[in-house]
Backbone as a chain_set.jsonl record, in Angstrom:
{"seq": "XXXXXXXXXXXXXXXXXXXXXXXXXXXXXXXXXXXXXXXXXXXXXXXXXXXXXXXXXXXXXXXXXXXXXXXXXXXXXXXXXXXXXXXXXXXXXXXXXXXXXXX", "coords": {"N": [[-3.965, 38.289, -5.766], [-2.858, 34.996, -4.755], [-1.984, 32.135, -6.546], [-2.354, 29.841, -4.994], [-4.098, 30.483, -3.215], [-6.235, 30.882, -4.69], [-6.605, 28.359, -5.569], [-7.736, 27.467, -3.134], [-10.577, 28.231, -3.228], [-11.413, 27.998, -5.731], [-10.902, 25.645, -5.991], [-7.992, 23.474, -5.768], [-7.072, 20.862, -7.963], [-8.547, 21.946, -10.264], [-7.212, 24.418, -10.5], [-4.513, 23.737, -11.066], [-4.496, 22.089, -13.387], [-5.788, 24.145, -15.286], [-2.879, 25.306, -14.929], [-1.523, 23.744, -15.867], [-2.155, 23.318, -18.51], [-1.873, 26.358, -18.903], [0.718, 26.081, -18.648], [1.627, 23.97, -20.999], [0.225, 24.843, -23.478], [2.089, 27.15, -23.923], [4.416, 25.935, -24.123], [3.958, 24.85, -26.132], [3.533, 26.864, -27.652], [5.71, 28.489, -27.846], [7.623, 26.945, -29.683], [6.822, 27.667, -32.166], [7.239, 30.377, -32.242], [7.962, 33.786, -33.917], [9.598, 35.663, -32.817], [12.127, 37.306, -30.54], [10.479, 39.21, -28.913], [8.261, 37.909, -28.912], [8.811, 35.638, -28.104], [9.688, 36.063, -25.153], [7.92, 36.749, -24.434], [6.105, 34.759, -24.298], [7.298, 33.198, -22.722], [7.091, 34.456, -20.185], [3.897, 33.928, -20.131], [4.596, 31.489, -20.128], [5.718, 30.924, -17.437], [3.676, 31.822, -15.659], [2.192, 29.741, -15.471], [3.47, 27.709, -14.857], [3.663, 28.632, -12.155], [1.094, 28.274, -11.297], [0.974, 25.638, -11.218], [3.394, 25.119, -9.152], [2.064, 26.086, -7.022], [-0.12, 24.856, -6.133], [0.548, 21.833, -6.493], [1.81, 20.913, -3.895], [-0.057, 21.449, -1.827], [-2.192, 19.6, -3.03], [-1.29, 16.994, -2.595], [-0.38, 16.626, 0.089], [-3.45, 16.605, 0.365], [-4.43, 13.885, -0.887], [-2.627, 12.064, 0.168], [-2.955, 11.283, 3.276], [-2.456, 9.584, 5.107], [0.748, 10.039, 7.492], [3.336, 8.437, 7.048], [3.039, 8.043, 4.343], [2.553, 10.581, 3.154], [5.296, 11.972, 3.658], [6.91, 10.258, 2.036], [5.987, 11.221, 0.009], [6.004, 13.168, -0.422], [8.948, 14.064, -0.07], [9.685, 12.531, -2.463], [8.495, 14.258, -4.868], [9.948, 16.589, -3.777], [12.58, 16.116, -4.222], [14.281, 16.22, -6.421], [14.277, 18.465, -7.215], [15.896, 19.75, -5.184], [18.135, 18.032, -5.949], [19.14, 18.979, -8.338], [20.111, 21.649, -7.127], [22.545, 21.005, -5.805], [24.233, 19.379, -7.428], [26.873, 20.624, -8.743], [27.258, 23.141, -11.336], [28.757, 23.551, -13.605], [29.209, 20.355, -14.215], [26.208, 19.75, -14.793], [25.661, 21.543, -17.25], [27.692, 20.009, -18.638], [26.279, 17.772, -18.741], [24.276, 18.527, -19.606], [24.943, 19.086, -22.747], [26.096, 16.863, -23.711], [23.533, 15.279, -23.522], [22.301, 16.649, -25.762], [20.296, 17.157, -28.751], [21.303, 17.416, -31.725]], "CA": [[-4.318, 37.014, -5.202], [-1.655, 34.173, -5.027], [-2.847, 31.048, -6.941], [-2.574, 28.72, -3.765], [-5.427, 31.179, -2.866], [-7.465, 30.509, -6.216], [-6.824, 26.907, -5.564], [-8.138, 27.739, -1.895], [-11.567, 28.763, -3.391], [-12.053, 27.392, -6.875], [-10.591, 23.988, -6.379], [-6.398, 23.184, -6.134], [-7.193, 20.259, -9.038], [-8.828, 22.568, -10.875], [-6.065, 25.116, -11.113], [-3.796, 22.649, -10.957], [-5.172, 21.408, -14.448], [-5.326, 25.237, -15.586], [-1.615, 25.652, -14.829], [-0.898, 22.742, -16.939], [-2.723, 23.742, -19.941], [-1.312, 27.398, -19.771], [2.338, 26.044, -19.539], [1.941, 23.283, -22.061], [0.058, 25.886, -24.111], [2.693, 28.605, -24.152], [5.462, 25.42, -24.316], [4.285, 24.638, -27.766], [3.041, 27.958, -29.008], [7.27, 28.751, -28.131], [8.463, 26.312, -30.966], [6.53, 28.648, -33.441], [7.528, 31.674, -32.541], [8.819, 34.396, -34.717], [10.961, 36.571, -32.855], [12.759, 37.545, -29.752], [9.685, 39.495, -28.555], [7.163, 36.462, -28.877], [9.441, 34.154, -27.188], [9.509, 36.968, -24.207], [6.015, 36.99, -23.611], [5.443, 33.151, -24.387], [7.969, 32.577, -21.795], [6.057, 35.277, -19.198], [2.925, 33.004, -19.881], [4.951, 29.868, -19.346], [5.883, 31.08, -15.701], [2.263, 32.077, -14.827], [1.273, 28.438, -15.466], [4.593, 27.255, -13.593], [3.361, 29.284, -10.74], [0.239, 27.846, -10.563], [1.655, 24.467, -10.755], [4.125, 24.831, -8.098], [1.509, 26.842, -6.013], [-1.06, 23.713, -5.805], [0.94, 20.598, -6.293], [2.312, 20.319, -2.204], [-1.377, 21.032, -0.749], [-2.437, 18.424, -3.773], [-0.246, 15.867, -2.261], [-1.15, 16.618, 0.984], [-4.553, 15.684, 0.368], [-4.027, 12.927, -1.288], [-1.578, 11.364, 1.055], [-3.117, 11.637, 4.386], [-1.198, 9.133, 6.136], [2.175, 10.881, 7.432], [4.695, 8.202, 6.528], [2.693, 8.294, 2.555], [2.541, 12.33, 2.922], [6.399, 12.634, 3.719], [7.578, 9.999, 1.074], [5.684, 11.218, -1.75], [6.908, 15.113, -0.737], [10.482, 13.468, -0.694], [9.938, 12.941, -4.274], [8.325, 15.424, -5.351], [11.188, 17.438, -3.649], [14.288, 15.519, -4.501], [14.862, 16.439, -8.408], [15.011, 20.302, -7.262], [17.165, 19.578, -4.332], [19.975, 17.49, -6.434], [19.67, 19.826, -8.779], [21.132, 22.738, -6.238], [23.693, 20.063, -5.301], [25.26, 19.616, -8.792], [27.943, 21.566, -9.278], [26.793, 23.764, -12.942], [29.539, 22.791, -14.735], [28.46, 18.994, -14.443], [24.828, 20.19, -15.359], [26.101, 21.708, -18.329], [28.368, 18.977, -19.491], [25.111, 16.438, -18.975], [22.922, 19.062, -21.15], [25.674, 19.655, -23.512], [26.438, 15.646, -23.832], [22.515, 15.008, -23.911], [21.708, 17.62, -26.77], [20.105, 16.404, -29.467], [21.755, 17.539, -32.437]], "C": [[-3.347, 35.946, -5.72], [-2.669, 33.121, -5.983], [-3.084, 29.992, -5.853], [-3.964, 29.231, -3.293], [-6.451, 30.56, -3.488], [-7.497, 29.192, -5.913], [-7.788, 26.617, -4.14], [-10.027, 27.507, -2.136], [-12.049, 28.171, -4.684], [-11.52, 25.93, -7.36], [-8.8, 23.729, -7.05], [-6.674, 22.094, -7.497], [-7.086, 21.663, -10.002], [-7.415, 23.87, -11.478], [-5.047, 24.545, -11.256], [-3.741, 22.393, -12.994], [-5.011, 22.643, -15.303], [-4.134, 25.692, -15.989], [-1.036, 24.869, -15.843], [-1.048, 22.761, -18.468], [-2.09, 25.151, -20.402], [0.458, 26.856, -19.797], [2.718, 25.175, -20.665], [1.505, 24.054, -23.414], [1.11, 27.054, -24.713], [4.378, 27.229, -24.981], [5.488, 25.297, -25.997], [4.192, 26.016, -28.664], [4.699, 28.781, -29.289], [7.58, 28.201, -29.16], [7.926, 26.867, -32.185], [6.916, 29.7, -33.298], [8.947, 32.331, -32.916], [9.872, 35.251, -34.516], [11.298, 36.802, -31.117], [11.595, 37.811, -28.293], [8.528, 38.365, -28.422], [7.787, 35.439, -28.04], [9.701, 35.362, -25.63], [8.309, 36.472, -23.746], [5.786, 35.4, -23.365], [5.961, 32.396, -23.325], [7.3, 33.325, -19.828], [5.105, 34.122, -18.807], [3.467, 31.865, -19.502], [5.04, 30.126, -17.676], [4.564, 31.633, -15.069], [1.68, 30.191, -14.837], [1.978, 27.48, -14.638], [4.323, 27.53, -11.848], [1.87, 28.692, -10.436], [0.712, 26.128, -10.526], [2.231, 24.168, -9.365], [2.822, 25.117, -6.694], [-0.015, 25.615, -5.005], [-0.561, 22.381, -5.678], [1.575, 19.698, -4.522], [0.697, 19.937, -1.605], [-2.264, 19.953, -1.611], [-2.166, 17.099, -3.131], [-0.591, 15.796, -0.704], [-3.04, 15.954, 1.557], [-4.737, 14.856, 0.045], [-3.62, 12.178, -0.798], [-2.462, 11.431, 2.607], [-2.726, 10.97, 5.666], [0.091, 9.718, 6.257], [2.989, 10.181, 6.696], [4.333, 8.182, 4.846], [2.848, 9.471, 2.261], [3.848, 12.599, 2.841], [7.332, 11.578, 2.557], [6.907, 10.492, -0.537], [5.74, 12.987, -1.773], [8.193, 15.28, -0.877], [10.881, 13.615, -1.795], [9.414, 13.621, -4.85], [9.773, 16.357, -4.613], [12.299, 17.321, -4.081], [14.732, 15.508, -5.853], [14.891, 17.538, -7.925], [16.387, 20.243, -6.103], [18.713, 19.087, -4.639], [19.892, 18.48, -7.268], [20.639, 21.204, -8.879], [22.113, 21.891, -5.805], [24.799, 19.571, -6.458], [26.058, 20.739, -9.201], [27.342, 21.954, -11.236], [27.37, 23.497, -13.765], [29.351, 21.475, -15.599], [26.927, 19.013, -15.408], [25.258, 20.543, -16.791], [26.51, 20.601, -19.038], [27.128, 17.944, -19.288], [24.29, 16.927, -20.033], [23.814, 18.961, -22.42], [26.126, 17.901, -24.424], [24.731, 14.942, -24.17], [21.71, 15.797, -25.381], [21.339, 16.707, -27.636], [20.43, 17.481, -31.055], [21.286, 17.878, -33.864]], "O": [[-3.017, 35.924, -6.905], [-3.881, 33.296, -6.106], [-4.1, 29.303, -5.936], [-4.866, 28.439, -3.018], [-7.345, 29.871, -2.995], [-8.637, 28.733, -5.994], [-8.504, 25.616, -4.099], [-10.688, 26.783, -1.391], [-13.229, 27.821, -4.675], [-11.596, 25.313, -8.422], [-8.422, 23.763, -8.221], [-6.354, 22.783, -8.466], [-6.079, 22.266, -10.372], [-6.924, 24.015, -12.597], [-4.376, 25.31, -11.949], [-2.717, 22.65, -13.627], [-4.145, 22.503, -16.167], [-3.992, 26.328, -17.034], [-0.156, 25.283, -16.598], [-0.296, 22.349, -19.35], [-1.789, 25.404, -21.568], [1.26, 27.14, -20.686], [3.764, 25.348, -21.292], [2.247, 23.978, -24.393], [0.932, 27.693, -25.75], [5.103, 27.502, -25.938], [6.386, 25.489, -26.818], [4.563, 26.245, -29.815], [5.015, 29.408, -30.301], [7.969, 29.055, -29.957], [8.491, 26.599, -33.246], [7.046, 30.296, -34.368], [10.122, 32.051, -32.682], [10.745, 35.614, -35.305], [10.422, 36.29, -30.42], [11.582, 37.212, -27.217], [8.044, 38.296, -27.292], [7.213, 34.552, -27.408], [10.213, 34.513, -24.901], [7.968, 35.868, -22.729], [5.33, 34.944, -22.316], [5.494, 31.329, -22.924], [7.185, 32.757, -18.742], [5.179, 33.465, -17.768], [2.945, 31.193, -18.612], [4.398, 29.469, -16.857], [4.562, 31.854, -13.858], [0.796, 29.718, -14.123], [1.45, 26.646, -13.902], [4.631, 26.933, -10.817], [1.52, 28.672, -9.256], [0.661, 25.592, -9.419], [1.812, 23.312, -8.586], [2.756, 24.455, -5.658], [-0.538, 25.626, -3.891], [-1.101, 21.666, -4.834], [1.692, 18.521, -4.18], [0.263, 18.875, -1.158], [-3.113, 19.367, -0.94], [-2.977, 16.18, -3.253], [-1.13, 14.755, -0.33], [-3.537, 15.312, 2.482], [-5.651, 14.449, 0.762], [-4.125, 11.107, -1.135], [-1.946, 12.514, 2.88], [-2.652, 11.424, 6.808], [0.673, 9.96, 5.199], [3.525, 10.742, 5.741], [5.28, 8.299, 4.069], [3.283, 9.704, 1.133], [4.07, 13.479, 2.01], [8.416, 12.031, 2.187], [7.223, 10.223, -1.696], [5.591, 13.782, -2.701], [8.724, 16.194, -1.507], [11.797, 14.286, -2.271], [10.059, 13.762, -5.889], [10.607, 16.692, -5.454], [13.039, 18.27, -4.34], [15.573, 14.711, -6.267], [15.996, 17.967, -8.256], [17.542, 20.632, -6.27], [19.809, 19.355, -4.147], [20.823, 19.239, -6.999], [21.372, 21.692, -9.739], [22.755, 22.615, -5.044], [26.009, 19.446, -6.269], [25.729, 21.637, -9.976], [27.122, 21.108, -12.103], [26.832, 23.153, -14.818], [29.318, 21.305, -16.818], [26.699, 18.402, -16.451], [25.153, 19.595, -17.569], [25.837, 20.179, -19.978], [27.298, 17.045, -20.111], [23.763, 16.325, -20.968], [23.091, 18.651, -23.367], [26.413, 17.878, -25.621], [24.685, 14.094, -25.062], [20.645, 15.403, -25.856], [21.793, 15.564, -27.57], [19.559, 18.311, -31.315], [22.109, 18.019, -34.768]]}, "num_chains": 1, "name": "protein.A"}
């Protein structure tokens, strides 16, 4: 069962809210862990909570919005940080992470 499903049936918030707790959950329990194997798995659990994120936040917004021209500017932005991101040449990306590091 997808999670858009689960959100279908036990409430998009609700997993929504879920998703957020297991990836902020796994985000911090990463900065403790001890080895290669722990940061594996912790990173597994981060992308189950990513996935329910992504999987509820459009039909979220959707309801939310229910005027078109409010529904298609506030899926704009929600869309438009992944979209420049495929539009940056990697190199650039790099040299911004690599120039932003914190040291």
């Amino acid at each position: 069962m997808t999670f858009a499903t689960l959100g279908d049936r036990f409430g998009r918030k609700r997993v929504f809210l879920a998703g957020m707790a297991v990836f902020t959950g796994a985000s911090l329990a990463l900065t403790l862990a001890g080895g290669i194997v722990q940061l594996d798995i912790l990173r597994a659990v981060q992308s189950v909570g990513a996935a329910m994120l992504f999987a509820t936040a459009l039909p979220l917004l959707s309801a939310v919005f229910s005027e078109p021209a409010a529904r298609a500017k506030a899926i704009g932005v929600y869309g438009a940080p992944k979209y420049a991101a495929g539009v940056v040449p990697s190199s650039r990306r790099n040299a911004a992470i690599k120039a932003l590091a914190v040291r």
